[in-house]
C-alpha positions as a Python dict, from the first residue, in 0.01 Angstrom:
ca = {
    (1, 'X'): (0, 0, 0),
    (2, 'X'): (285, 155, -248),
    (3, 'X'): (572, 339, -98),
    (4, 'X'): (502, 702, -181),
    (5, 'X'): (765, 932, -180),
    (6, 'X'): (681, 1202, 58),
    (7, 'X'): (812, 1474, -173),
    (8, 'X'): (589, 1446, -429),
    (9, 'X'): (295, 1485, -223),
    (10, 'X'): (170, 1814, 10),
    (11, 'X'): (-165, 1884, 202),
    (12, 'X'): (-79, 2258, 63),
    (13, 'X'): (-57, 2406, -277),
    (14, 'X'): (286, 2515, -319),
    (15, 'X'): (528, 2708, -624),
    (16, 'X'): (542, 2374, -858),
    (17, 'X'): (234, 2167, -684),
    (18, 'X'): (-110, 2130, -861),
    (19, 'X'): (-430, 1953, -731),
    (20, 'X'): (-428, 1604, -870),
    (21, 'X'): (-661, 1325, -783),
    (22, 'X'): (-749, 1526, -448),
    (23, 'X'): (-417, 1529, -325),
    (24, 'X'): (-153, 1838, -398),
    (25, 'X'): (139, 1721, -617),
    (26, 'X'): (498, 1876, -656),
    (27, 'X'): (539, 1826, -1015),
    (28, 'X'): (903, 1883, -974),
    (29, 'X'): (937, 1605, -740),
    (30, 'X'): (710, 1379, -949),
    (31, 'X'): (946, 1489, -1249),
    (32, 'X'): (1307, 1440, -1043),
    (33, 'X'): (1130, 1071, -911),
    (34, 'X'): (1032, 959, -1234),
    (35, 'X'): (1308, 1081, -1440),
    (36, 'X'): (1063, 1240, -1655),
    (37, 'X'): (1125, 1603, -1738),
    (38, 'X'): (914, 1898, -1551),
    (39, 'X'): (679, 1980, -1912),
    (40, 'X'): (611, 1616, -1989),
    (41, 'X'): (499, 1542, -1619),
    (42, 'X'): (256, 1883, -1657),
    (43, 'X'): (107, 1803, -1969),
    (44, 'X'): (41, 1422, -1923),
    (45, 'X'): (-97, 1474, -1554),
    (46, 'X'): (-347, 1777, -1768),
    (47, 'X'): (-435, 1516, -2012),
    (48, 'X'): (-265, 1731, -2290),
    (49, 'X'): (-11, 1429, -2337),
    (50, 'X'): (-92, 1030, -2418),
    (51, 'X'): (117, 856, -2174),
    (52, 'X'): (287, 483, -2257),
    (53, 'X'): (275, 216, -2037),
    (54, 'X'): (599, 295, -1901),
    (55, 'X'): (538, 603, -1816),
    (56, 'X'): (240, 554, -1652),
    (57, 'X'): (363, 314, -1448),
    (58, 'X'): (667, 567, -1368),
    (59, 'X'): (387, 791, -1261),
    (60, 'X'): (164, 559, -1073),
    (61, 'X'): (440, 443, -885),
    (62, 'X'): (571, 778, -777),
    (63, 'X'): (201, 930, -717),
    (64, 'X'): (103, 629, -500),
    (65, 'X'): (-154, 514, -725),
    (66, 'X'): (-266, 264, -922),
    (67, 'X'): (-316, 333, -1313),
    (68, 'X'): (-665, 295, -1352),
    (69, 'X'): (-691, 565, -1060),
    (70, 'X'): (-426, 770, -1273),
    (71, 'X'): (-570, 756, -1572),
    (72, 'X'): (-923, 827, -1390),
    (73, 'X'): (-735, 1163, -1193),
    (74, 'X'): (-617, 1239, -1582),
    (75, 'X'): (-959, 1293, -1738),
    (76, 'X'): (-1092, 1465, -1403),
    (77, 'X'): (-838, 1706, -1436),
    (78, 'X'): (-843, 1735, -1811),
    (79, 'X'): (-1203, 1812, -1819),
    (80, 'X'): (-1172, 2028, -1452),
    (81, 'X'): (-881, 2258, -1659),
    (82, 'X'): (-1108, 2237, -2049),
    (83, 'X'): (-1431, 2356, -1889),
    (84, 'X'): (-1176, 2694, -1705),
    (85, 'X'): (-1072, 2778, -2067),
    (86, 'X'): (-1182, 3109, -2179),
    (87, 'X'): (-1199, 3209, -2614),
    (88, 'X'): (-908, 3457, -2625),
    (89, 'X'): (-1026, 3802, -2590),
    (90, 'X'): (-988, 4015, -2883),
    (91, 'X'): (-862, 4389, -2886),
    (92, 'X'): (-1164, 4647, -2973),
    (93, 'X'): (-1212, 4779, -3309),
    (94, 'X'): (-1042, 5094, -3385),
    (95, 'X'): (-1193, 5325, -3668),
    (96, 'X'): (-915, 5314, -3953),
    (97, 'X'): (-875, 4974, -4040),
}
């Protein structure tokens, strides 16, 4: 098995930690391993970002995972976080306009 740095990983949700691949995830610590900034770790990990090989690896590495099971976490979170999404709620009508 991978070394996996302990900091990246909690059994609780915490300030900068999101559910990922059924584990919690500081994405701080994920971003400060990888050398990666804080956004680009949030938005690939949501599926909102293509990730290179490099990166992925990067991520992989620092998650404890291989990339087939990151790229598998990826979709189950990006489709977990599209079906949450609400239509933006619009103000009511006022008589006037």
């Amino acid at each position: 098995m991978a070394w996996v740095p302990t900091k990246c990983l909690s059994e609780h949700r915490w300030k900068h930690s999101v559910e990922f691949g059924g584990k919690f995830i500081n994405l701080t610590a994920v971003a400060r391993e990888t050398g990666l900034s804080h956004g680009y770790v949030s938005r690939a990990l949501a599926g909102k970002r293509g990730l290179g090989l490099k990166n992925a690896e990067k991520l992989s590495v620092a998650l404890g995972m291989s990339i087939e099971a990151l790229s598998a976490a990826i979709a189950t979170r990006k489709t977990l976080l599209d079906s949450q999404k609400r239509p933006p709620s619009l103000p009511p009508l006022t008589e006037g306009w």
